[in-house]
N, C-alpha and C positions, 0 to 999 in steps of 0.2 A: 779896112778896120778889123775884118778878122783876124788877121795874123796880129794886127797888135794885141788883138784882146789873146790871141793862142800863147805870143810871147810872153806877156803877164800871166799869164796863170802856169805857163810851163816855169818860170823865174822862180813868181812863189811857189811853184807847189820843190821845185825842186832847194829854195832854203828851208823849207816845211821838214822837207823827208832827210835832211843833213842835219837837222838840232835832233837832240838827245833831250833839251827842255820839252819839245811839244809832244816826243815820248812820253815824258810822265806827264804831262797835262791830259793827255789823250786817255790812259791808264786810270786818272782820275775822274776823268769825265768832267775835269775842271774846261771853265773856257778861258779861252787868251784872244780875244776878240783887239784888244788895240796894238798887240803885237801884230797881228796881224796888220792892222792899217800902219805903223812903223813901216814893216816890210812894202808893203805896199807905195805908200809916199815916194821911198827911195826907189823902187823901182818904175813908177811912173815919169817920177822926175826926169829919170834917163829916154823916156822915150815922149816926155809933155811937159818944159817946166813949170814950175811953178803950184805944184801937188800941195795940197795943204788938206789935216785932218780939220773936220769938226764945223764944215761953212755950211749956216744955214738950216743945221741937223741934215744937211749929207755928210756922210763918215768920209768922204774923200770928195772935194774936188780941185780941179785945174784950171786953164783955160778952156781947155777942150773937152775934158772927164769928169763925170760925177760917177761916184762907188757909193754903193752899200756892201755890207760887208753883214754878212751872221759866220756866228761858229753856234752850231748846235750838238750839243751832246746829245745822245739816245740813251732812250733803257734800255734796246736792244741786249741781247747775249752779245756777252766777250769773255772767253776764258782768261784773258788776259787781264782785265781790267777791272777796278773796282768795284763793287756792287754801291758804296757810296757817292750818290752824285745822281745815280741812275732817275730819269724825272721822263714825263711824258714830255712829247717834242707838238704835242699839237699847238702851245701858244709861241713856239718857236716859229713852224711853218706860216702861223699867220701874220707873224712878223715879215715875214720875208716878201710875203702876198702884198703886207702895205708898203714895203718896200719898192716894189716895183709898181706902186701906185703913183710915193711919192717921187720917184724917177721918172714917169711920163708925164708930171707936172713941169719940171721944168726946160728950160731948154740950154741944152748941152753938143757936141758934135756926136761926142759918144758917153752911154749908160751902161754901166754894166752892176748889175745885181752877183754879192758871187759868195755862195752857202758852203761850209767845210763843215761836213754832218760828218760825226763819226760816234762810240765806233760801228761802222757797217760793214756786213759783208757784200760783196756783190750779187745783185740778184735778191734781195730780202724782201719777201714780199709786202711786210706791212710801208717799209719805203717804195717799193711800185705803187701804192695806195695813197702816198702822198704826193709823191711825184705827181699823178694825176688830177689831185688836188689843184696841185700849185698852176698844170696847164690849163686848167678851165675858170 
């Protein structure tokens, strides 16, 4: 199961890092949350068919897959990016938390919960604070 789940997220991250749209969506701190689940469907398809968004108020599932899916903006610094948009991320993270609540409700072969925070730099501390959050 882990390399499928390593292959889905290396797939998406690498249509992620190829568009020039989620450039500016990122810049704006806008989200594109069902673009993503687009990308996603077509990409599980290939490896689970029958990927459908929107069953049950899971963002994604299959036979085999249920997904949740967040894109979080931060207000984090970005010299890059707009100060418009910038919003606290704390009722994002708890999103995520329920997220992975309602994914151990039900029963699937595999779950995967999968958050695209940006913009971040690596190592930022007040995200090691959430991070920590999210594990406990």
């Amino acid at each position: 199961m882990e390399t499928k789940i390593r292959t889905i997220a290396e797939k998406l991250t690498e249509r992620l890092k190829g568009s020039e749209g989620v450039q500016v969506f990122v810049k704006r701190r806008a989200r594109f949350e069902d673009w993503v689940k687009l990308e996603l469907v077509e990409i599980i398809n290939v490896i689970d068919e029958n990927a459908l968004p929107e069953v049950d108020e899971i963002d994604i599932q299959s036979d085999n897959w249920a997904v949740e899916i967040k894109v979080i903006p931060t207000n984090y610094g970005c010299s890059v990016c707009d100060k418009r948009g910038a919003r606290s991320i704390h009722t994002s993270i708890q999103g995520l938390i329920n997220d992975f609540k309602k994914l151990n409700k039900i029963s699937k072969a595999h779950k995967v919960s999968i958050a695209i925070v940006y913009p971040l730099i690596e190592g930022n501390q007040y995200w090691q604070k959430h991070l920590n959050n999210i594990d406990s």
